[in-house]
C-alpha positions as CSV (number, residue, x, y, z in Angstrom):
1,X,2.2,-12.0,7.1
2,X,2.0,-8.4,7.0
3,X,1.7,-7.4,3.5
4,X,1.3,-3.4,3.7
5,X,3.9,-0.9,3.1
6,X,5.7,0.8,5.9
7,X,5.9,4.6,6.4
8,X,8.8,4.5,5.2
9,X,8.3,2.0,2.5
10,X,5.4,4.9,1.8
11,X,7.5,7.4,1.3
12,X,10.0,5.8,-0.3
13,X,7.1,5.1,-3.4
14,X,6.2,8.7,-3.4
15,X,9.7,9.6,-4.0
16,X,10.3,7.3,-6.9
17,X,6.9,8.2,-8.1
18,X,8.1,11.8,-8.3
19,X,11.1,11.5,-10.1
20,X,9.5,8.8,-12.3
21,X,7.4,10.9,-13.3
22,X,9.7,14.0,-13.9
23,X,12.5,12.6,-15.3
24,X,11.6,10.2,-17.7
25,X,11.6,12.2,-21.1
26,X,7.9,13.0,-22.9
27,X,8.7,11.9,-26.1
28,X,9.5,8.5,-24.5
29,X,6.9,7.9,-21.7
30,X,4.3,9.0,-25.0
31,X,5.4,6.5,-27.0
32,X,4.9,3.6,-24.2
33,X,1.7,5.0,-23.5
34,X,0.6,4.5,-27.3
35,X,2.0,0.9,-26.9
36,X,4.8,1.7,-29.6
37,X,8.3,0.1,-29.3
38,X,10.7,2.5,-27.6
39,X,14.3,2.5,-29.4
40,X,17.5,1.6,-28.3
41,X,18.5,5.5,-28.3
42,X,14.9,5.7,-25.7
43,X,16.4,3.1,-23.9
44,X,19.8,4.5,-23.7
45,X,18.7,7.6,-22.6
46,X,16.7,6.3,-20.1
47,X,19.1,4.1,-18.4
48,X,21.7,6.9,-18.3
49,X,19.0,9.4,-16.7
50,X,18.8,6.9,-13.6
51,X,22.3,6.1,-13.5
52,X,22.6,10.0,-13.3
53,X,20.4,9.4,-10.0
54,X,22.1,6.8,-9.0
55,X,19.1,4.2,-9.4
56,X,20.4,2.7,-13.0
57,X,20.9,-0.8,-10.9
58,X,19.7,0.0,-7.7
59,X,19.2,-4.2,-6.9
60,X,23.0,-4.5,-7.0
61,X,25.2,-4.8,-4.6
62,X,26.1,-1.5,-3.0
63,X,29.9,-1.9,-4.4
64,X,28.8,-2.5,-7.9
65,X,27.0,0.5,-8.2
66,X,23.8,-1.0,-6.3
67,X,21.8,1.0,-3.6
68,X,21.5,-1.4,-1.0
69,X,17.7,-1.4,-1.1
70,X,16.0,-4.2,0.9
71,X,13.9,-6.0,-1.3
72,X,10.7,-4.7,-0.8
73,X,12.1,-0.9,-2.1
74,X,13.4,-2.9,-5.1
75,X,10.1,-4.5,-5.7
76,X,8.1,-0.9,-5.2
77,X,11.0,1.1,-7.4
78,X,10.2,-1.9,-10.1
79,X,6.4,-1.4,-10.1
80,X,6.6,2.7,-10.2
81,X,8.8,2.6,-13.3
82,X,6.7,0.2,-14.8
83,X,3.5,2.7,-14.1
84,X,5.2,5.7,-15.4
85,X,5.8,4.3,-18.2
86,X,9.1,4.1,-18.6
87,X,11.0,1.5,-20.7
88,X,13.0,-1.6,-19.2
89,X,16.8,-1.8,-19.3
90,X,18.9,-1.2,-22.3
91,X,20.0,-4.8,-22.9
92,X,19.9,-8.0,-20.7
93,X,23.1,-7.1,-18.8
94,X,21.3,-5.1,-15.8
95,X,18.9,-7.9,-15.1
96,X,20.4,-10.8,-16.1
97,X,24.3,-10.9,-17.2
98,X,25.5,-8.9,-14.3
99,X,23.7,-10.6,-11.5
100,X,25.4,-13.7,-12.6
101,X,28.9,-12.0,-12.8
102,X,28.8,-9.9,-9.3
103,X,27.2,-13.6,-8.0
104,X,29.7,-15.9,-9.9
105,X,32.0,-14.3,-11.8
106,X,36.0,-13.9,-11.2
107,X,37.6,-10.2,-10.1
108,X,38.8,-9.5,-13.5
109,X,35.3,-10.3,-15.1
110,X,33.2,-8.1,-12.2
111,X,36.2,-5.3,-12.7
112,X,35.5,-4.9,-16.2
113,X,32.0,-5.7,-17.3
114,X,29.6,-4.0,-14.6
115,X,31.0,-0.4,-14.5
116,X,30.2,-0.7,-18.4
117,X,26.8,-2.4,-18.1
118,X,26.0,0.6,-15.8
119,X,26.8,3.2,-17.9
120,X,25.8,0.9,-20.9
121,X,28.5,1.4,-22.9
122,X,28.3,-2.2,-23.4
123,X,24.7,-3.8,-25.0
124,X,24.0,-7.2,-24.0
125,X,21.5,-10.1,-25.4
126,X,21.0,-13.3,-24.1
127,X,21.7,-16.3,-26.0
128,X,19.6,-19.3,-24.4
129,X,17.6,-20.2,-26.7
130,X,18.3,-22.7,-29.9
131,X,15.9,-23.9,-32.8
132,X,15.7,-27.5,-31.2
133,X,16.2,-25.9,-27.8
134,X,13.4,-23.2,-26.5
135,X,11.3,-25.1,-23.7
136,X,13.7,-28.1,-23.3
137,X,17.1,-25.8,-23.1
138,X,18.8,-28.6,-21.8
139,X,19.2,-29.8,-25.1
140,X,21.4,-27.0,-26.7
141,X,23.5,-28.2,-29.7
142,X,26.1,-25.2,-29.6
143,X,29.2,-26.5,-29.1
144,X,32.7,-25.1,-27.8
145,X,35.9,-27.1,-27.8
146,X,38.5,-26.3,-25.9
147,X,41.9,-25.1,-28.1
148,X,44.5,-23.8,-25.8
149,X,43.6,-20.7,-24.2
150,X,40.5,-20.2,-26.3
151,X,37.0,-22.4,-26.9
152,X,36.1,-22.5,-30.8
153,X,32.1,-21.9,-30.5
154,X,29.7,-23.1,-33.4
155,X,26.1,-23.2,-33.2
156,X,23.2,-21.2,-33.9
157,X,20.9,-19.3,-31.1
158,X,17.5,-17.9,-31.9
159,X,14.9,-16.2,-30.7
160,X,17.7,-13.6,-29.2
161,X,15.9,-10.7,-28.4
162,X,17.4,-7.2,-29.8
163,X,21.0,-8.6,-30.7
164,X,21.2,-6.1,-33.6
165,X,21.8,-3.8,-30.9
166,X,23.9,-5.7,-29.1
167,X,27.9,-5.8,-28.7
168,X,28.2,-8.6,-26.3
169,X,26.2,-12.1,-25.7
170,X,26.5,-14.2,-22.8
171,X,25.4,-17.7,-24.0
172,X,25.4,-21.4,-22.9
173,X,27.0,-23.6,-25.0
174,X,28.2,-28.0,-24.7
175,X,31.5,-28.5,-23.5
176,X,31.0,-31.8,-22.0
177,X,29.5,-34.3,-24.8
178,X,29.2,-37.3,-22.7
179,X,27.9,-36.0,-19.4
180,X,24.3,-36.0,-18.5
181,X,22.8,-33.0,-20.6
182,X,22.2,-30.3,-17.8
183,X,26.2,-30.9,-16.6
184,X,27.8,-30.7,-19.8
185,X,26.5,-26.7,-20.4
186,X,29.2,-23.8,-19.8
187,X,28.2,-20.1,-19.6
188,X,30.2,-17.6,-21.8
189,X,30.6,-14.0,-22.7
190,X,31.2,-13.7,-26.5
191,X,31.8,-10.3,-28.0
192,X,30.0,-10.0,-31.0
193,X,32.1,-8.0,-33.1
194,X,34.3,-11.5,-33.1
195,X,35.2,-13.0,-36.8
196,X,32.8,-15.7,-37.1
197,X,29.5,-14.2,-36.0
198,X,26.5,-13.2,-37.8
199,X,23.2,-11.8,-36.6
200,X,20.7,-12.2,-38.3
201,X,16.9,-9.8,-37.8
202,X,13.8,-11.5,-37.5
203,X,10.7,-9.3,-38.2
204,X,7.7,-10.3,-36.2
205,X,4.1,-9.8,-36.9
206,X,3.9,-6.2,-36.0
207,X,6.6,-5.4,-38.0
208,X,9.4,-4.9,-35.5
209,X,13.0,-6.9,-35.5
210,X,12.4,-7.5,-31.9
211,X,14.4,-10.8,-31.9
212,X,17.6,-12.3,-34.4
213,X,19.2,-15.3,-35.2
214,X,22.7,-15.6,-34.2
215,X,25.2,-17.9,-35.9
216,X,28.1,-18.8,-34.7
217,X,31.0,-20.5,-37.2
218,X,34.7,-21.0,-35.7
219,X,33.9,-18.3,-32.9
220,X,37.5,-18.3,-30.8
221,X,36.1,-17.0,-27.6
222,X,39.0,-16.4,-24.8
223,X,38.4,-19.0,-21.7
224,X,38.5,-16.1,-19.4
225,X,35.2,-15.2,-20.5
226,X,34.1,-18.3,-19.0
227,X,31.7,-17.5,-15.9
228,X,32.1,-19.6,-13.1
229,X,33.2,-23.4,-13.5
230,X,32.9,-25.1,-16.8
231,X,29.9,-27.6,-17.2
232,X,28.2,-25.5,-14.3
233,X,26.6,-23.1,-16.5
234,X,23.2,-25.4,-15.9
235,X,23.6,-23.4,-13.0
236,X,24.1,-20.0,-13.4
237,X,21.2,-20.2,-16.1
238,X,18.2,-21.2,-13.2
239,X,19.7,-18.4,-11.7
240,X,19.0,-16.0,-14.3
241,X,15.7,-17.4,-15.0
242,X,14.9,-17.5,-11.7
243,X,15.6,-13.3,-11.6
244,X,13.6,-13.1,-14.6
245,X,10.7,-14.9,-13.8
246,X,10.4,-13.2,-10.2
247,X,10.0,-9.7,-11.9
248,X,7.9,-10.9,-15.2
249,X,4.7,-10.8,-13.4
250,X,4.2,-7.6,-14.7
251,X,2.1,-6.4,-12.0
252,X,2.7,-2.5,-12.6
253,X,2.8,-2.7,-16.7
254,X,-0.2,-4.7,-16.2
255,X,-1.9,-1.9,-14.0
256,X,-0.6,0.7,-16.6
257,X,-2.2,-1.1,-19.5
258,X,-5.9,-1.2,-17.2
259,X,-5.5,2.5,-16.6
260,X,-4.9,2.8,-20.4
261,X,-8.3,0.6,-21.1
262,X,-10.7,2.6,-18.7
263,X,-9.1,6.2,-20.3
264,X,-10.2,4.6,-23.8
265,X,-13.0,3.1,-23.0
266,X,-14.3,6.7,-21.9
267,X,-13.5,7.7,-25.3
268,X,-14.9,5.1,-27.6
269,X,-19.1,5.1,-28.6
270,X,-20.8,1.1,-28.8
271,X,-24.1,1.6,-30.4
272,X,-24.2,5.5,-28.7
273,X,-23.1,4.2,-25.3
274,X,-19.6,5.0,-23.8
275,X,-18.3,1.5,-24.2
276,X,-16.8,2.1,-20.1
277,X,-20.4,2.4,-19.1
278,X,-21.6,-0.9,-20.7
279,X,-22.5,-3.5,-17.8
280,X,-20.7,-6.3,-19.6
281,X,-17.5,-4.4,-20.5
282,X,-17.0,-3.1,-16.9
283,X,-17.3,-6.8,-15.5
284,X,-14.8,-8.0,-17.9
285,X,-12.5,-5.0,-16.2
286,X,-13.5,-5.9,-13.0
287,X,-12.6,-9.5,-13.8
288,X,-9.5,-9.0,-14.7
289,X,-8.6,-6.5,-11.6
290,X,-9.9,-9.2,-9.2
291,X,-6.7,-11.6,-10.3
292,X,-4.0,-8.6,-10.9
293,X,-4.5,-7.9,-7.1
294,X,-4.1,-11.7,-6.1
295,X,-0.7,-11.8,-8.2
296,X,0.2,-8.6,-6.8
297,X,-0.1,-10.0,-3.3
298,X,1.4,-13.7,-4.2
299,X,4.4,-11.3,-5.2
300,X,4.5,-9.2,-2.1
301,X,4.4,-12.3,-0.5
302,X,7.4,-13.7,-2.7
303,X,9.4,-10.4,-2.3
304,X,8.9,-10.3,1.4
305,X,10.2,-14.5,1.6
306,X,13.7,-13.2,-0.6
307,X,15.1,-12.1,2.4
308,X,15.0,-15.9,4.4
309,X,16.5,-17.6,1.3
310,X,19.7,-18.3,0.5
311,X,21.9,-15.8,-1.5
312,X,21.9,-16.9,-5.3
313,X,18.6,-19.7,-4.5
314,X,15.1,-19.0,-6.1
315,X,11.6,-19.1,-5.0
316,X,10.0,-21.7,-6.7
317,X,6.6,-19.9,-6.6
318,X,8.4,-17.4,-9.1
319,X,6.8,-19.7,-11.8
320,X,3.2,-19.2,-10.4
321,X,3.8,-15.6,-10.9
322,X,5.4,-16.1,-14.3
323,X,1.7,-18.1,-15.3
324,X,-0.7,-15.4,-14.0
325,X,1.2,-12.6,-15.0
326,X,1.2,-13.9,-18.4
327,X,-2.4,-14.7,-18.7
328,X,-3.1,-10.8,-17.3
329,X,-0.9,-9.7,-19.8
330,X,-2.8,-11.6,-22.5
331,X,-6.0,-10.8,-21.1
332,X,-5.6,-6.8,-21.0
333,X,-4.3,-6.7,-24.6
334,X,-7.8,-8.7,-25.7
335,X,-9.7,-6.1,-23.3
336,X,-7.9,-3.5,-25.8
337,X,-9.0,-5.1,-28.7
338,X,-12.0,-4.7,-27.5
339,X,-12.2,-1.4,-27.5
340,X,-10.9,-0.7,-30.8
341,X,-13.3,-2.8,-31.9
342,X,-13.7,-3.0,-36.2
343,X,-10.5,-0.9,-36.1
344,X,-8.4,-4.1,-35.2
345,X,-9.5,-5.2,-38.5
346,X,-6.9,-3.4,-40.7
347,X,-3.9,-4.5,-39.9
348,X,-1.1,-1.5,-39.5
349,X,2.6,-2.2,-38.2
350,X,4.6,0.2,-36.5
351,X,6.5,1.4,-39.7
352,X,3.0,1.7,-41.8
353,X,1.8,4.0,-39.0
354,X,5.1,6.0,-39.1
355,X,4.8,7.0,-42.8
356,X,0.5,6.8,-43.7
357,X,-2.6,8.4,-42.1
358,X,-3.7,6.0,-39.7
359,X,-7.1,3.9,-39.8
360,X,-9.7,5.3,-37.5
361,X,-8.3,6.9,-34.1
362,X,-4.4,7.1,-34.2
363,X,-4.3,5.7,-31.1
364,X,-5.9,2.1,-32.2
365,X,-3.1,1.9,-34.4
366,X,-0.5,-0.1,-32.3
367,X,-3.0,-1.6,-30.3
368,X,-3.9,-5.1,-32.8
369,X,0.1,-5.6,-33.3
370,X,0.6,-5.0,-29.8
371,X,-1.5,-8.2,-29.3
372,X,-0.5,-10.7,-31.1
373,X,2.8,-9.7,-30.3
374,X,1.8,-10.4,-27.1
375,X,0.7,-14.0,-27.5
376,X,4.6,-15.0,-26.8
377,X,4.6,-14.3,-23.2
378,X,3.4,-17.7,-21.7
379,X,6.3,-19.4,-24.3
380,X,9.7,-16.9,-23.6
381,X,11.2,-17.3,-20.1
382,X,10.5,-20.6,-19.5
383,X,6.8,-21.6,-21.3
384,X,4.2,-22.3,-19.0
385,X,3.7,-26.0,-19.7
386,X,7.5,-25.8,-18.0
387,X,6.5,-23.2,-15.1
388,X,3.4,-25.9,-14.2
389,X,6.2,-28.8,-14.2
390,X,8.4,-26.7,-11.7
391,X,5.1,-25.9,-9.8
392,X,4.1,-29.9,-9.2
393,X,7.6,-31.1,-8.6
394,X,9.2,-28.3,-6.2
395,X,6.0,-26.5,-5.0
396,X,3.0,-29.7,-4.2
397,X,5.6,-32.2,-4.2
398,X,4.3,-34.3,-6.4
């Protein structure tokens, strides 16, 4: 397999590279840099510049919006606005909800929601995710009982990343009590302003709301916001896992993040060494670089096999990916705590930063939040001890 870029494909980079790099707004692409959360005005803004261009959901079908790109151009326009920095997609509906809508949706549904998750006029969050449900989803407890032309939803969903932003959810909830758990599971799209709904903030350790609890008590949801069958929604959900896991390898934000550590490291005195010419810290870099360019090739590999399988199917090795990029993920951050040194000691959030004179260099600031933040990325999206299931069952065959 011939896993180098075209001419075309070459200049194809460059020119995403370009406007990457011109468009996306200072204030913004600083703020990744310094490893601080954007906000959802950032990634408004941001969405709307590349819808401007035409490249808001450039994956799509060509008449949703989508640029017809084969899927290695998809895969290089991915890892370029991932390098810039630039932040990812207002909401959960470009990469998640409206895949599942162009793919299984009816007319009415596709008519409606993707022009507005283009031009995000519409937020989206996902709600998966239960407080006896996270790795085992299966077992979901939400429940929504069919009453004429409406389902009456009650549940709770946690762990539902920025839904104080959001205006819709697209959740899985029982509809079938009796069948086997994964058949009983239908996939809705609840508006959140609806009577019955509360969302509820959770503050992680950094200090950020980054994920809420949503509750859900006598939520009359109309059945035409059913996707696809009901009790298939076992379905559609691997599919949207399946997109996410594909793409959370991380392989650009993690090449970002080494770029960040060697620019640092240049800048930071161990015992009056430049901490990037210590022996020891280099080989931990070098270490690390060694596996990034594996996963980077086991996903060109997985992006150049998407065209052979069947529309709406998954690659199974999506969940090696998922794995390694997650431990290179976690493995950069500790290389940044590294550099920082005695100044991860004092613990600053984001808001403490905002108002008070930082401890030592402002940029160590976000850097010890940023990490244990970070420690959540083998668990969301499937956790690993899941991924290696998938891995032994679809991929060895055992």
């Amino acid at each position: 397999m011939d896993l180098d870029f075209t001419p075309d494909e070459l200049a194809f980079r460059d020119e995403v590279r370009a406007f990457c790099r011109s468009a996306i707004p200072a204030d913004i692409r600083d703020k990744l840099i310094a490893g601080r959360h954007p906000s959802r005005d950032d990634k408004v803004r941001w969405t709307r510049i590349l819808a401007q261009k035409g490249w808001a959901v450039p994956h799509w079908p060509v008449e949703y919006g989508g640029m017809g790109w084969t899927p290695v151009q998809q895969y290089i326009f991915g890892e370029e606005v991932s390098q810039t920095p630039a932040p990812e997609p207002a909401g959960s509906g470009i990469n998640l909800v409206g895949p599942v809508i162009y793919n299984f949706g009816n007319e009415s549904q596709k008519k409606y929601f993707l022009p507005r998750i283009v031009n995000v006029d519409d937020w989206w969050c996902e709600g998966f995710s239960e407080p006896g449900a996270g790795s085992d989803l299966a077992s979901l407890k939400t429940r929504a009982v069919r009453d004429g032309d409406h389902y009456v939803v009650n549940g709770q969903k946690t762990w539902t990343s920025l839904a104080q932003y959001s205006n819709w959810i697209f959740c899985l909830v029982r509809t079938d009590f009796e069948a086997k758990k994964q058949r009983g599971i239908s996939f809705l799209l609840i508006d959140l302003k609806s009577p019955g709904v509360t969302v509820r903030p959770i503050q992680l350790f950094d200090g950020y709301p980054e994920v809420c609890e949503v509750f859900f008590d006598d939520v009359r949801v109309p059945v035409e916001n059913r996707v696809g069958e009901e009790n298939r929604g076992w379905d559609y959900a691997k599919f949207v896992l399946g997109n996410g896991r594909v793409t959370i390898a991380c392989v650009g934000l993690s090449k970002e993040r080494i770029r960040r550590i060697k620019e640092l490291a240049s800048r930071t005195r161990v015992s009056g060494e430049w901490l990037i010419d210590r022996a020891d810290f280099r080989k931990k870099i070098a270490a690390v670089e060694v596996q990034l360019k594996a996963l980077e090739m086991t996903q060109l590999r997985a992006v150049a096999s998407q065209s052979k399988r069947e529309k709406g199917t998954q690659d199974p090795a999506s969940s090696i990916l998922k794995i390694k990029g997650s431990e290179i993920q976690q493995a950069t951050a500790e290389l940044l705590m590294d550099v920082i040194g005695p100044y991860a000691l004092p613990y600053q959030s984001e808001e403490e930063l905002q108002r008070e004179t930082s401890i030592g260099p402002e940029w160590a600031g976000p850097i010890a939040p940023a990490y244990f933040n970070g420690r959540k990325v083998p668990i969301y999206s499937g956790s690993d001890e899941i991924q290696k299931n998938i891995i032994a069952k679809v991929v060895l065959g055992l």
